[in-house]
N, C-alpha and C positions, 0 to 999 in steps of 0.2 A: 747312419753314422757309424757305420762297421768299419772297422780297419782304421780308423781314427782315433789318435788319442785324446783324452778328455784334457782341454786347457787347464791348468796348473789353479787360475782365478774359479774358472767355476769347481776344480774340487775341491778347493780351500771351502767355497762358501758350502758346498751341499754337507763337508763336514762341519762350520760352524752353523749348521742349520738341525745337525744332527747334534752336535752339544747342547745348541740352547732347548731341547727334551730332556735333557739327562737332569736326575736332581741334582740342586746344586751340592749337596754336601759329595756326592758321589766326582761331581767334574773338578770339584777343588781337590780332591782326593787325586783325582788322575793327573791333575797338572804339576799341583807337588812329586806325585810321583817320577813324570817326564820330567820333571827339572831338577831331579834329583840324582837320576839315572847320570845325568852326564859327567859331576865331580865322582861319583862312583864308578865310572867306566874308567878314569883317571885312577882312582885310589887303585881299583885292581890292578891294573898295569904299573905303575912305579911304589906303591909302599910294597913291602916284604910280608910276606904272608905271616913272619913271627910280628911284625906287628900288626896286621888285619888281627891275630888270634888273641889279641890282648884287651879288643874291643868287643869282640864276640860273646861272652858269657865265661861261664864254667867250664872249661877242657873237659869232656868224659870221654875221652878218647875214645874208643869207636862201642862204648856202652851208655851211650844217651841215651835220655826215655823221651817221651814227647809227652810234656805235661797235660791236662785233662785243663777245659775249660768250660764254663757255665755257658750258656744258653749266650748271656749279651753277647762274651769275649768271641763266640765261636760266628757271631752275627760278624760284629766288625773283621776277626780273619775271611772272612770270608767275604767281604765287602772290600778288603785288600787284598785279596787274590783276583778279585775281577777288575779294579782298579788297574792293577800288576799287568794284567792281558793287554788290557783297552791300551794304556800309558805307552807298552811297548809293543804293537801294534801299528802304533801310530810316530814311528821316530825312523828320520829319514835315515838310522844308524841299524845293525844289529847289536845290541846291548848283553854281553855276555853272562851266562847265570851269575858268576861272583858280583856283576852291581846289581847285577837284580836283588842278591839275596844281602847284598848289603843294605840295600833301599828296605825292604823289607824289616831287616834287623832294625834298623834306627824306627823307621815310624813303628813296631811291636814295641820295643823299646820305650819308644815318647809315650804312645798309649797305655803304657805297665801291663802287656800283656805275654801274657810264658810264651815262649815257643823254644825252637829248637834248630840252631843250621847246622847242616848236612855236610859233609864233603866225601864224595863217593869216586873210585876210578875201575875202570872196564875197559878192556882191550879192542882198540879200536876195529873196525872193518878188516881190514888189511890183518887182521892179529898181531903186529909187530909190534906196534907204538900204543900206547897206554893215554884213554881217554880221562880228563876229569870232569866231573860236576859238580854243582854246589846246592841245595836247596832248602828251603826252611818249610818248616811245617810249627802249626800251632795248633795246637790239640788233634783231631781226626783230618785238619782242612790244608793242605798241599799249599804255599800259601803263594810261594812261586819252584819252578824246577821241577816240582815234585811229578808232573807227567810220568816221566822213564825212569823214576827214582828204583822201583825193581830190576833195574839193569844194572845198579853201579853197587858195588865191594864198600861199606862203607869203611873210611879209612880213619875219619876224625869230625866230631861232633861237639857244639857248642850249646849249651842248656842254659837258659835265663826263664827260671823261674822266681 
């Protein structure tokens, strides 16, 4: 079967064959997260970033800290950073870090857990034009974005502790 592509029907099922392994708390976790990603890839694109910053937390403008969390809080961030993967991984779109770390902010948020989003810029490739990013982190754990977060200038930072 080389050079053939895999019919659309059986890779729907080998991945609903690979969900029904996953625990449930974790695949409900992922679907909210993919179902959430999409008004968020909206929000980034048409609200105004003065008002995205009004939802975000505390302004500390580019003197954030990344508050410290117990043992549970650092389980579940990190049980929402592999959610985070999985979620967008699997979405016939690329979903840009500002929903992602939108998605992130509201479910830290729902759970009352501190974190911290990022917004960092770095000169792109080409050096002329100016890259941005967005990431959140919850205590030590990258929660999305945070990959190539040592690449980017942070510019402005949102703390909800």
């Amino acid at each position: 079967m080389h050079g053939r592509a895999t019919p659309p029907a059986l890779r729907l099922l080998r991945k609903m064959k690979t969900a029904s392994r996953m625990p449930v708390a974790m695949l409900s976790l992922t679907l909210a997260i993919w179902l959430l990603l999409w008004p968020a890839r909206v929000a980034a694109m048409v609200v105004p970033s003065r008002g995205l910053a009004q939802v975000l937390g505390r302004d500390r403008g580019i003197e954030g800290s990344i508050p410290q969390l117990d043992a549970r809080r650092r389980g579940q961030a990190a049980r929402l950073a592999d959610a985070v993967e999985l979620a967008t991984r699997h979405t016939p779109f690329r979903h840009p870090c500002l929903a992602q770390a939108l998605v992130c902010h509201f479910i830290l948020w729902l759970i009352r857990t501190r974190h911290t989003v990022f917004f960092g810029v770095r000169r792109a490739d080409s050096g002329e034009k100016m890259e941005a990013h967005a990431w959140v982190m919850a205590g030590d754990i990258a929660v999305c974005g945070g990959r190539d977060r040592g690449e980017y200038t942070v510019v402005r930072c949102y703390v909800n502790a």
